[in-house]
Backbone bond lengths (Angstrom), bond angles and torsions (degrees), N, CA, C in turn:
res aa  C-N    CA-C-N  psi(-1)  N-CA   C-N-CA  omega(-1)  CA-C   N-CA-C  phi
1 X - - - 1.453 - - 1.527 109.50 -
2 X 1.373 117.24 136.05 1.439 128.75 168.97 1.723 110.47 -64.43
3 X 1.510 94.93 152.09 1.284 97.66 178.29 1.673 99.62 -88.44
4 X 1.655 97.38 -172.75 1.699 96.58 -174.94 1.209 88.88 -140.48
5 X 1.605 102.83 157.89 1.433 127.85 -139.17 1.969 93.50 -81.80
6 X 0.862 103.32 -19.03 1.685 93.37 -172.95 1.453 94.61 -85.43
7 X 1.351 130.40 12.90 1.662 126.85 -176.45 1.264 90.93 -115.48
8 X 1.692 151.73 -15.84 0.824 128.05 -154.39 1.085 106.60 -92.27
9 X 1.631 116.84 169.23 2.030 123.33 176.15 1.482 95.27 -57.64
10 X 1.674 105.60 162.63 1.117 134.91 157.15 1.643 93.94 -63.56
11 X 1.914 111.09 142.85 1.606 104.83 173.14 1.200 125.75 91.52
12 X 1.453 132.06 -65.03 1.173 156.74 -172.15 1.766 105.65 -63.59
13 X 1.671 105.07 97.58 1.343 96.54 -179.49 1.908 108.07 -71.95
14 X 1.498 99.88 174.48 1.017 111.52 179.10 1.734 128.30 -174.75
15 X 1.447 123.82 167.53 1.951 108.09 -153.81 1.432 94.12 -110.58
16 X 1.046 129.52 143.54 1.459 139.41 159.50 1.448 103.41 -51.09
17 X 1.331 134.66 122.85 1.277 119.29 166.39 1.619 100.18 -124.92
18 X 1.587 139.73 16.95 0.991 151.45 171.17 1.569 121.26 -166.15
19 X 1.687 112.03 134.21 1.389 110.19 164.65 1.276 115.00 -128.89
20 X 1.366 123.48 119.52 1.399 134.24 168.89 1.604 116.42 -44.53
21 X 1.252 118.34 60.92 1.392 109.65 -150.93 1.718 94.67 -85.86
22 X 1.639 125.40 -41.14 1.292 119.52 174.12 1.492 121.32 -43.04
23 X 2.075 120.17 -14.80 1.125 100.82 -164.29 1.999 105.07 -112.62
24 X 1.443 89.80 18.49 1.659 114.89 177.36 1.444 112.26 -98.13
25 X 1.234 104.33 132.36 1.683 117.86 178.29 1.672 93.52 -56.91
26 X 1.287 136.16 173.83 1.355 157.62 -163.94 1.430 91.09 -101.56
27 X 1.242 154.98 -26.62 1.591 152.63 177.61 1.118 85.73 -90.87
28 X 1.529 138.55 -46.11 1.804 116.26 -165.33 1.413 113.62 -76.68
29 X 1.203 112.07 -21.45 1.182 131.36 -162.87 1.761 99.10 -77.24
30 X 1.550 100.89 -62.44 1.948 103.14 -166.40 1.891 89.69 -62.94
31 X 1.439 133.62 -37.24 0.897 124.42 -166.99 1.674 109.62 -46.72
32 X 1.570 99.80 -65.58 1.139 107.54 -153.89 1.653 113.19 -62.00
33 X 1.521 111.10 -10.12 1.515 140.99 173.31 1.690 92.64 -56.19
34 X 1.294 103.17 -73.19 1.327 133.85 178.72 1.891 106.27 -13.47
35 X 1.382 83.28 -79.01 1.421 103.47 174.68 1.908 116.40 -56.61
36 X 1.190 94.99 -18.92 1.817 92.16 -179.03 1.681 122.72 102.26
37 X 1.081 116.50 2.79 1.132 152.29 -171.29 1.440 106.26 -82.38
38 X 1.776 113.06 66.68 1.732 123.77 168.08 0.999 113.14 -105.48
39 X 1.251 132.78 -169.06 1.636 149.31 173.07 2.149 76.95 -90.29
40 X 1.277 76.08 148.84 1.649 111.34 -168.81 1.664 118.07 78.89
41 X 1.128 122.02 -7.85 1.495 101.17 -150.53 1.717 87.93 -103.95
42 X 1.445 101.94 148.73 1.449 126.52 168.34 1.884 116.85 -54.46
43 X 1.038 122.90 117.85 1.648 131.93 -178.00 1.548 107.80 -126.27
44 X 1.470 130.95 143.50 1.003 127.28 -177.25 2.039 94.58 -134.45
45 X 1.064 127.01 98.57 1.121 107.84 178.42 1.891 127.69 -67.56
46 X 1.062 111.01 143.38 1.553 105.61 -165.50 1.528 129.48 -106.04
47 X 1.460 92.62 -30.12 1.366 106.81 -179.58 1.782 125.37 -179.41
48 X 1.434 120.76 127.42 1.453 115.81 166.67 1.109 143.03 -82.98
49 X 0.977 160.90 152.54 1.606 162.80 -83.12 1.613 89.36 -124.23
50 X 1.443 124.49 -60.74 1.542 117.78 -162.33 1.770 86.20 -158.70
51 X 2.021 90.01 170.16 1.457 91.74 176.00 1.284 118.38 -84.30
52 X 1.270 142.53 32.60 1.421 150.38 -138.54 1.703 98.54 -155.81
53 X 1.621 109.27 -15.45 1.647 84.88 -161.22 1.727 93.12 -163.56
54 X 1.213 121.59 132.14 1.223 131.87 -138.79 2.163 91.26 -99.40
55 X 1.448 107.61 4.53 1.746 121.47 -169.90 1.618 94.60 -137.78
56 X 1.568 73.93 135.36 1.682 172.95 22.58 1.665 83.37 -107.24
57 X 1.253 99.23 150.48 1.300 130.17 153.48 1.529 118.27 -90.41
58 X 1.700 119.04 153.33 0.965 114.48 179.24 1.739 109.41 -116.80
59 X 1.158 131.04 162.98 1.442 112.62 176.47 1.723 93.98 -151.73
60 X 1.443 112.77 161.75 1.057 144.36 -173.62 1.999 107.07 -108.84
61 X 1.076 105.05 76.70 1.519 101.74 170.90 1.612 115.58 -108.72
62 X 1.339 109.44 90.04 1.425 116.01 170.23 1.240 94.63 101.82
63 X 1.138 110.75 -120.56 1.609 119.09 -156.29 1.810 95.41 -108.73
64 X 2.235 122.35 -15.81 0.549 92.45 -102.04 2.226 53.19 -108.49
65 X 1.486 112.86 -156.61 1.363 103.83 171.88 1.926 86.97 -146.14
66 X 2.019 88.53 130.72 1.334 81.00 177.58 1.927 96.63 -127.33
67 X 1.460 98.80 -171.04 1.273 112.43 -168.45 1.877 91.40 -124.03
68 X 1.430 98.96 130.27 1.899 104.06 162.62 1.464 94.03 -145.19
69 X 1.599 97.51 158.47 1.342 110.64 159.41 1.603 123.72 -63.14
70 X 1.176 104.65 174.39 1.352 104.95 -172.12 1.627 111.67 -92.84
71 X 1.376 119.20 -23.35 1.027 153.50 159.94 2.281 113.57 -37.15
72 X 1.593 81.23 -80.92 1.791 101.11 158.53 1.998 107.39 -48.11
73 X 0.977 108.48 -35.50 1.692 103.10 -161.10 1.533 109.29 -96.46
74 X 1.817 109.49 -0.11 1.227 117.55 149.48 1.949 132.97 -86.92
75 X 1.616 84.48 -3.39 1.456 97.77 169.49 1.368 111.71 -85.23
76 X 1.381 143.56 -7.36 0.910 131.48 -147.75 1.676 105.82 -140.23
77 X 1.564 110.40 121.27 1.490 105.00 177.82 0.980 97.33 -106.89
78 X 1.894 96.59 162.78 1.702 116.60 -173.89 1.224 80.28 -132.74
79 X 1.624 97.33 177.32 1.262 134.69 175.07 1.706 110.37 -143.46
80 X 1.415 108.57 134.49 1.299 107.57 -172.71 1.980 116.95 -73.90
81 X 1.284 112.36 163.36 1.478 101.80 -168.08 1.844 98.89 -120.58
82 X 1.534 99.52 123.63 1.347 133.31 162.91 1.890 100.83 -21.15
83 X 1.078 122.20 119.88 1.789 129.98 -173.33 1.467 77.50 -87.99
C-alpha cells in the first residue's frame, strides 16, 4: 500500500499514483483538477499551516505553489520517485 500525501516529509518530491476522488465533494474534486493534481504528476510538499496543526498544506506542482487541506492530502496516495 502507498503512503498518503499528508504523511509525507516536508521536501521530498513525490508521484500521485492514486486519488480518492469518490470520497471528494464535486468542488474538491474539479478544484484539485484545477490545480493539476492527477495520478502521475510530480508533487513536492513544502510546508504546513502552523506547529500545532498538520492544515493547509502547501505543495509544489510544477512551477506552480498550491494550497490543500490536510484532510484532501489524506485522499491521495503517492509513491516515491526513483533519484
Amino acid at each position: 500500500m502507498n503512503p498518503r500525501l499528508d504523511s509525507v516529509p516536508l521536501g521530498v518530491a513525490v508521484r500521485i499514483s492514486r486519488i480518492d476522488w469518490p470520497a471528494m465533494s464535486d468542488d474538491e474534486g474539479r478544484r484539485l483538477r484545477e490545480f493539476g493534481l492527477m495520478e502521475g504528476v510530480e508533487i513536492t510538499p513544502l510546508h504546513r499551516g502552523s506547529l500545532f496543526s498538520r492544515d493547509p498544506l502547501a505543495l509544489s506542482v510544477g512551477r506552480m505553489q498550491v494550497i490543500i487541506r490536510a484532510r484532501q492530502a489524506a485522499m491521495i496516495s503517492v509513491e516515491g520517485i526513483a533519484p
